[in-house]
C-alpha positions in Angstrom: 73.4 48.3 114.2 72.7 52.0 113.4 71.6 53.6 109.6 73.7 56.6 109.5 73.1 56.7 105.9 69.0 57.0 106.5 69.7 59.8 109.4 71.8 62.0 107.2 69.0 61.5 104.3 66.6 63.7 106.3 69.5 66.4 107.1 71.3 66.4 104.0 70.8 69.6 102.7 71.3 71.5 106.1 74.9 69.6 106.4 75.5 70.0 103.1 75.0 73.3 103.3 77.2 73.7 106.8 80.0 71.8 105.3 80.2 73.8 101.9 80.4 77.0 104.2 83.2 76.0 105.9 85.0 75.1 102.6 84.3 78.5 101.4 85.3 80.5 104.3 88.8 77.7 104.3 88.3 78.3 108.2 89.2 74.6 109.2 90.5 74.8 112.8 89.2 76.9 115.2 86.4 78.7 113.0 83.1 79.9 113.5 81.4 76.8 113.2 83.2 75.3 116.5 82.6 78.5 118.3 78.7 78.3 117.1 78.6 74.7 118.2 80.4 74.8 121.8 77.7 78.1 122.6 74.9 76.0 121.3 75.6 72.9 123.4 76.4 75.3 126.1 73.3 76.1 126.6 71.7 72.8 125.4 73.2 71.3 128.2 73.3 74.1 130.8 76.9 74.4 131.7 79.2 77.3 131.7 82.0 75.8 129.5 82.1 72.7 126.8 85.6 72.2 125.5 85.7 70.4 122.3 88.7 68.3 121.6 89.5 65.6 119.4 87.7 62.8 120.9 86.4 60.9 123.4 89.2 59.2 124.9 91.3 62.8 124.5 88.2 64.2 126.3 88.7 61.2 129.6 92.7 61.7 129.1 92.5 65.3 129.1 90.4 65.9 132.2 92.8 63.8 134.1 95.5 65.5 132.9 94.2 68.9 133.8 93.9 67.3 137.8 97.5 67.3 138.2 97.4 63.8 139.7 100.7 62.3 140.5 101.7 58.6 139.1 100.5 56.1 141.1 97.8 57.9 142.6 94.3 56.0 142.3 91.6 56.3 139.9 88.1 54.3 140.6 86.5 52.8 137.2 84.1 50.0 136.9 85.6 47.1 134.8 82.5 46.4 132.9 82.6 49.6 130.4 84.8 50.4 126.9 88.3 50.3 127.6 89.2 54.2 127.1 88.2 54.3 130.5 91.0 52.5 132.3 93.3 53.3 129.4 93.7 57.0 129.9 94.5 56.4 134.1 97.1 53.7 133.1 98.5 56.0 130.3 99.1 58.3 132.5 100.7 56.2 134.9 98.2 56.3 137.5 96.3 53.2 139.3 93.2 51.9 137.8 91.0 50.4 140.6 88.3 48.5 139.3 84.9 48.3 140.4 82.1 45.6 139.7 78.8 47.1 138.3 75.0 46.7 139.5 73.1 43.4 137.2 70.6 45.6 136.5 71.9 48.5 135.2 75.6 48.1 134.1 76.8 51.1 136.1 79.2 51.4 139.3 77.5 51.5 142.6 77.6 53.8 145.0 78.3 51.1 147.3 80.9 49.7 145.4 83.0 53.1 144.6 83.3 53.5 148.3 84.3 50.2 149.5 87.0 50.7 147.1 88.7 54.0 148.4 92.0 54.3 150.3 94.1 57.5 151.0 95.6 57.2 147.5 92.0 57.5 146.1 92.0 61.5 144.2 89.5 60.3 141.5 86.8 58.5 140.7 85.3 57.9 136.7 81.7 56.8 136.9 80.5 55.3 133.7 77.1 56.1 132.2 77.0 53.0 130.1 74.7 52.5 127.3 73.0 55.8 127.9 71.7 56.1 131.1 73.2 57.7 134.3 75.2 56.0 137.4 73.6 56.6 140.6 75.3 59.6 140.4 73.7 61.7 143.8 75.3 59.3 146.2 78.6 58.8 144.3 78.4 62.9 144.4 78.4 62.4 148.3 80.7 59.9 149.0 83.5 61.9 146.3 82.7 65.0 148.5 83.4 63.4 152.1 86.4 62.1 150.7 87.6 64.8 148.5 88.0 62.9 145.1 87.2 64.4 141.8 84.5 63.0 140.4 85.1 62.5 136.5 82.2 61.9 134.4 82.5 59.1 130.9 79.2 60.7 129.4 80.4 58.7 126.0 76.8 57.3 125.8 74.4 59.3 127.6 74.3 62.6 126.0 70.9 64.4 126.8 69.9 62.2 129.3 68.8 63.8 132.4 69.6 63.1 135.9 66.6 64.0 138.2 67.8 65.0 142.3 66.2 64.1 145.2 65.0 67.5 145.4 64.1 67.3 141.9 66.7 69.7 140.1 67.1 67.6 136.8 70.9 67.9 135.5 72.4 66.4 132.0 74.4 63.6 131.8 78.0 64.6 132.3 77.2 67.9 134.2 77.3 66.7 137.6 80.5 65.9 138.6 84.0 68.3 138.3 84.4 67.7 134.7 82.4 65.6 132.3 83.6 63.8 129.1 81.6 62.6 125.9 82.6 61.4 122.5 80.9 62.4 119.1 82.0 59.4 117.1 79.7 58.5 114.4 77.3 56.2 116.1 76.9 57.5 118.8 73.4 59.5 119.6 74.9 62.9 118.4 77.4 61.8 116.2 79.9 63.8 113.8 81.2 62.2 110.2 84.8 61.5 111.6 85.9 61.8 115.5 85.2 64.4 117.8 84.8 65.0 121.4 84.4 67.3 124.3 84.4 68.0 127.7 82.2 70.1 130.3 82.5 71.8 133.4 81.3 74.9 135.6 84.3 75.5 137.4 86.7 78.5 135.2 90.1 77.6 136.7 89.4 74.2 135.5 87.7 75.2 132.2 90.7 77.2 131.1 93.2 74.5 132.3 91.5 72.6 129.8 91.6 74.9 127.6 95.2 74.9 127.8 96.4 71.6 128.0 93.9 70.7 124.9 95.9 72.8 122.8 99.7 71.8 123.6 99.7 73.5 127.1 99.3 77.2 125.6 97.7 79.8 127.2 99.1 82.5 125.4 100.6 81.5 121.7 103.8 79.9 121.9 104.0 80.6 125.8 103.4 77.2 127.6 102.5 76.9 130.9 101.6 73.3 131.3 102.2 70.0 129.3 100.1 69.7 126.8 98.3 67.7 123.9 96.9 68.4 120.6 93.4 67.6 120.3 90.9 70.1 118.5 87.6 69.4 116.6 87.3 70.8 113.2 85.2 73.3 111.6 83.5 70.7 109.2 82.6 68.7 112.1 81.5 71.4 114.4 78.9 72.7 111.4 77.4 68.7 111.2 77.1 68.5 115.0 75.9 71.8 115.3 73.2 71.0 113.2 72.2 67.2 114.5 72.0 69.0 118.4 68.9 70.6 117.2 67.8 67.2 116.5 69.2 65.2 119.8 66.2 65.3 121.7 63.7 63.7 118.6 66.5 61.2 118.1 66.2 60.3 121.6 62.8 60.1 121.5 63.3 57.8 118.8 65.8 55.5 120.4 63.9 55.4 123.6 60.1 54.3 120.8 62.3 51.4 119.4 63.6 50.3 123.2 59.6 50.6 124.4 58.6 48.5 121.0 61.5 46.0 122.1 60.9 45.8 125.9 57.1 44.7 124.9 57.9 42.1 123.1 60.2 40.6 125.1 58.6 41.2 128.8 58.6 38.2 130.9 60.5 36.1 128.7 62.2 33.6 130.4 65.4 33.8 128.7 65.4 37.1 128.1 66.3 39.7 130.7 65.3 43.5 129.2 67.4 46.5 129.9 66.5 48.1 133.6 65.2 51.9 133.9 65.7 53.5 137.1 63.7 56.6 138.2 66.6 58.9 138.9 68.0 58.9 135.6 66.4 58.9 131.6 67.3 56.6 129.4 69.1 57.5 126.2 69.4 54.1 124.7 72.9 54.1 122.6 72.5 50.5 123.3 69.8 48.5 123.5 71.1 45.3 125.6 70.1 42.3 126.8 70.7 39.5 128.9 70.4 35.8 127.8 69.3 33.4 130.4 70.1 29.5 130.1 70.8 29.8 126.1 73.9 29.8 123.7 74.7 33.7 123.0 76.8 32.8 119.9 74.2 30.7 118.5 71.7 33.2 118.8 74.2 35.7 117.0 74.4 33.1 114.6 70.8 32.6 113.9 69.8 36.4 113.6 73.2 37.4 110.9 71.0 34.3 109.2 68.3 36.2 109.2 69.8 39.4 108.2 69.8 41.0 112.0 73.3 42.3 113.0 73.6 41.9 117.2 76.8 42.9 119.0 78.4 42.0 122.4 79.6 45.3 124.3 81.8 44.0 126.1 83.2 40.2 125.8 85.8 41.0 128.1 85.5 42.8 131.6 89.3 45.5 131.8 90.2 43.5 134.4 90.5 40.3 132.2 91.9 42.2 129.8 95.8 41.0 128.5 97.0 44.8 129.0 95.2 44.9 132.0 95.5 42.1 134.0 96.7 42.3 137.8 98.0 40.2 140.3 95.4 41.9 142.5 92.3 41.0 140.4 91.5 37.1 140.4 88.6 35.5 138.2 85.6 36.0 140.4 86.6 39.0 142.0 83.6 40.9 139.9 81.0 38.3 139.1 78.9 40.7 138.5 80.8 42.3 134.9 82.3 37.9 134.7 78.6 36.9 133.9 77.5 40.3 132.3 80.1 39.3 129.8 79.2 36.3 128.7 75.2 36.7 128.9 74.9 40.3 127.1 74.0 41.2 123.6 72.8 44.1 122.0 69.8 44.6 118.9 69.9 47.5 115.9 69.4 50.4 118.0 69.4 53.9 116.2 66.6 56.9 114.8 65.7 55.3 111.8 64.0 51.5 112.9 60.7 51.8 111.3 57.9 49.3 113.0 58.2 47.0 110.3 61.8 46.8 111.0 61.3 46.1 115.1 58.6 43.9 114.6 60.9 42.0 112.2 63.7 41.7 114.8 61.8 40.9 117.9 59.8 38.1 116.0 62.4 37.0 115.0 64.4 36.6 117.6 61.8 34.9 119.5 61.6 31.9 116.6 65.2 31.0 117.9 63.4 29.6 121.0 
């Protein structure tokens, strides 16, 4: 499903370079090399403040914490998405509300996030799932009307730009209050362990982040909030600082092997490609399809046959989920995420798929019919 092996191949020497510095400087928390890459993506992204923690999920749980909510006080998700999402609001004793997602694009709707508010609504967590953006200007409205925080889960999208109705193009996770993204390994800028971070352009916020990210301190040993520890080392700041030069050619790689795929498969009849809208770019951490009238599982089967590795994100929808089950959610309540679920599978989607590779893969899947 990804070649991190191939991608560090071409970057060896400038990480192996960045990691041996900070071995020899022995600066590995809080060094240099975080500082360098929180200014860099910064201004990569055009926000005021990035706050690197941990991970992602820290990143989702943290930016919660910093809103001061009260338990039971309701957070919107959508129940089609990784379950980090709906994890950090129940962890925190708050009430996940659960959303159903648009067919086309896997993301909440506008429409949806505001049938679902009531007066205990303070937040909502838009998902932009498999890399490309909610319809964020028209949640942005509705949060604003009804004073909720708007919470980005920019997991998958980073670098993908939202473009405004009066054309001002924003990135992914810089839209809303606070926005949250995870540097796991696979994902399109990736460290060699976990990281994570969040953004935002309001300072009280920022340094409330700040805080709580690193056990509640603002000044050492003096803590003024409940906190966590969650921090990303030096030695993965130095390889992240040096594969963000590199985000937007590996999303212009991504986005080659998701055109090559969409090609081949356009106007299938059992094969539904992944939407684009025009509002948002596309950053492909997934490349996903939907079957139509065909057995998933034997397709899966078929293509590990053939050597092709294909992966279902997600199997389950939260609300179907032991943990998160609810009187209040009934099978069929989101038909939309029930049939995602059981129709969606994702190809090999990284920086390294050479043409040989794609056309082996698409060919391939299309013997199975």
């Amino acid at each position: 499903m990804v070649d991190l092996k191939g991608q560090y191949a071409k970057i060896k020497e400038e990480v192996d370079a960045g990691i041996q510095q900070v071995i020899d400087s022995t600066t590995f928390i809080k060094g240099g090399k975080v500082s360098d890459f929180q200014e860099h993506l910064e201004k990569y992204l055009n926000v005021k403040h990035v706050i690197p923690v941990g991970n992602g999920t820290d990143a989702l749980q943290i930016a919660l914490m910093a809103l001061d909510l009260k338990p039971g006080d309701e957070v919107i998700a959508p129940t089609f998405t990784f379950i980090a999402t709906a994890e950090v609001i129940a962890l925190l004793q708050l009430t996940p509300v659960l959303v159903d997602v648009d067919s086309a694009t896997f993301n909440m709707t506008a429409k949806a996030f505001q049938n679902a508010i009531t007066p205990r609504t303070k937040a909502v967590i838009p998902v932009h799932l498999f890399g490309q953006n909610a319809p964020m200007e028209e949640i942005l409205q509705i949060a604003a009307e009804n004073n909720i925080v708007v919470i980005e889960d920019a997991c998958q999208s980073i670098g993908a730009h939202y473009t405004f109705s009066d054309n001002r193009r924003v990135q992914s996770g810089c839209m809303g209050q606070v926005g949250c993204t995870s540097f796991f390994p696979s994902k399109n800028l990736g460290c060699f362990g976990d990281g994570g971070a969040l953004f935002t352009n309001d300072d009280v916020l920022a340094g409330r982040i700040r805080s709580i990210a690193n056990h509640g301190m603002e000044t050492r040993y003096y803590h003024d909030h409940v906190g966590v520890n969650s921090r990303l080392d030096s030695i993965q700041a130095a390889i992240l600082d040096i594969k963000l030069k590199h985000l937007d050619e590996y999303a212009a790689s991504r986005r080659y092997a998701a055109d090559y795929y969409d090609k081949a498969f356009a106007n299938h009849p059992s094969l539904i490609v992944p939407a684009r809208t025009d509002y948002s770019e596309h950053v492909f951490h997934q490349y996903t399809l939907q079957l139509v009238n065909a057995d998933r599982q034997a397709l899966i089967n078929y293509l590990a046959e053939k050597g092709i590795p294909a992966m279902i994100y997600y199997p389950v929808p939260v609300h179907r989920q032991k943990a998160y089950k609810s009187e209040k959610y009934m099978q069929g309540d989101f038909p939309v995420a029930e049939k995602l679920s059981s129709t969606v599978f994702s190809l090999p989607m990284h920086t390294e798929l050479s043409e040989e590779q794609l056309n082996y893969i698409t060919t391939t899947l299309l013997s199975f019919f």
